[in-house]
N, C-alpha and C positions, 0 to 999 in steps of 0.2 A: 762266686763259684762258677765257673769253665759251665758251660752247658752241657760236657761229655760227662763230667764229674755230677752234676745236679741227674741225669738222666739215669746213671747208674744207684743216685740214693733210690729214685721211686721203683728202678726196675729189683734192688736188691730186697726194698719193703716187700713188692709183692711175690718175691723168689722166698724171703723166708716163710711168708703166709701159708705160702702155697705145699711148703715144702714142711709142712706142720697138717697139711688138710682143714685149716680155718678157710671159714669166709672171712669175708670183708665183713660183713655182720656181727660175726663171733667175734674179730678182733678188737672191732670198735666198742663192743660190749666191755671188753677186758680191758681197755684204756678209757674206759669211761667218755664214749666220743657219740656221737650222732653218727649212725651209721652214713649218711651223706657226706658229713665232716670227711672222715676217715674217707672215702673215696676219691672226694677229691683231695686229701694228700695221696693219695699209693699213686692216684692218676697225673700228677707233677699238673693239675687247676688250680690247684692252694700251695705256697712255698712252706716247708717241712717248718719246724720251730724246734728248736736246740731240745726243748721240753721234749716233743714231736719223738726226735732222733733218741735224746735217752730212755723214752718209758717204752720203745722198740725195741732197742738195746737189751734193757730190762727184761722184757716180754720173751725174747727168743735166748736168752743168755747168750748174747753175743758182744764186742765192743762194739763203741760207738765211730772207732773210725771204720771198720765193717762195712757198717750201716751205711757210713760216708762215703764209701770206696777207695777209702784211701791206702787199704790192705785188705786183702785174700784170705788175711787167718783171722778166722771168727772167736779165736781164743780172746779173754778179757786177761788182764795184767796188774788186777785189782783185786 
């Protein structure tokens, strides 16, 4: 993954958080994470995992390419 494309997953993870009013706290509650876990994924310290990228997905109803920046519409096709 291009490191423009990786820097966009962690800036999109913590654009939907934020854009929901969770913490980092709450989220990691809701995927079942160590809240330190989950920090250092949204913080691009830890590399996302495909798992990672779907239960985000999942979480904000969005797709997964979304999440990946590989498109702008957060509509799912599923």
């Amino acid at each position: 993954m291009k490191n423009n494309k990786k820097n966009t997953v962690y800036q999109r993870v913590r654009d939907l958080r934020e854009d929901m009013d969770y913490t980092q706290a709450k989220v990691a509650e809701k995927l079942n994470l160590h809240p330190t876990q989950y920090r250092r994924y949204e913080n691009g310290i830890t590399t996302v995992t495909a798992d990672f990228i779907v239960n985000i997905a999942k979480l904000y109803d969005v797709s997964t390419d979304y999440v990946l920046g590989l498109t702008n519409d957060k509509r799912k096709f599923w």
